[in-house]
C-alpha positions in Angstrom: 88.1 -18.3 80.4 88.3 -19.5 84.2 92.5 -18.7 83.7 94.1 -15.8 83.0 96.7 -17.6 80.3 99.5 -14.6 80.9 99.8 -15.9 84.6 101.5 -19.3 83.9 105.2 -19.4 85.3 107.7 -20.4 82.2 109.8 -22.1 84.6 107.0 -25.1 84.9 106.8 -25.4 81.1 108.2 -28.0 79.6 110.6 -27.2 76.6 109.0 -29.2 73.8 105.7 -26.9 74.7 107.7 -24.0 73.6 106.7 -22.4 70.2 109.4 -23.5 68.0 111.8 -20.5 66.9 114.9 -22.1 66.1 115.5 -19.2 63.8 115.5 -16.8 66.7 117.5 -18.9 69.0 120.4 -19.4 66.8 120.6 -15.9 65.8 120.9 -15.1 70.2 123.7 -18.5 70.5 125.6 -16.6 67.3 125.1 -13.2 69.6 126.3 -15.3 72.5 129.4 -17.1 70.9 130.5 -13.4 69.2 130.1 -12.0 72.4 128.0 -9.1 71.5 128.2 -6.4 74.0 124.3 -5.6 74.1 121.6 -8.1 72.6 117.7 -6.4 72.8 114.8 -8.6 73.4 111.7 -6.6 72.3 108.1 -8.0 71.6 104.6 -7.7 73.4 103.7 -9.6 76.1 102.9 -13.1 76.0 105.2 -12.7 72.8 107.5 -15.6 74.1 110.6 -13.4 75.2 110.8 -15.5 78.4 110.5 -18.8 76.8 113.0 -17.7 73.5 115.9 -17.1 77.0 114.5 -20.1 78.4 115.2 -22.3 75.2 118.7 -20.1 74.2 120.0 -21.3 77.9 119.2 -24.6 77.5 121.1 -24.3 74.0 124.1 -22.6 75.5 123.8 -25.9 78.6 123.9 -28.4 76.0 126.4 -27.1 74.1 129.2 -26.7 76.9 128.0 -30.6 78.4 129.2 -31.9 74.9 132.5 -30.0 74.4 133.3 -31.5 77.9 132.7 -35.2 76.7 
């Protein structure tokens, strides 16, 4: 391998290249909407953690731009 794959930046990656875990990110929007005091992200690295926040936020985003339509 000439590149180390752990170094790439998330914020450069585009969404649709992100593993699909729908599951997972509507189990963190529930978290979000019930206002859950603590939600625990725990997993290896290079498990996705980053990009699963990364996708959740742009959930969350979305979600508030179409209740203001």
């Amino acid at each position: 391998m000439k590149q180390n794959p752990f170094t790439i930046e998330t914020n450069s990656l585009p969404l649709g290249k992100i593993v699909d875990r729908q599951a997972e990110v509507e189990e963190l929007h529930t978290s979000v909407e019930q206002r859950k005091e603590n939600v625990l992200l725990l997993g290896e690295n290079g498990i996705g953690k980053t990009c699963l926040l990364r996708k959740l936020r742009y959930e969350l985003t979305r979600s508030v731009d179409e209740t203001q339509i």
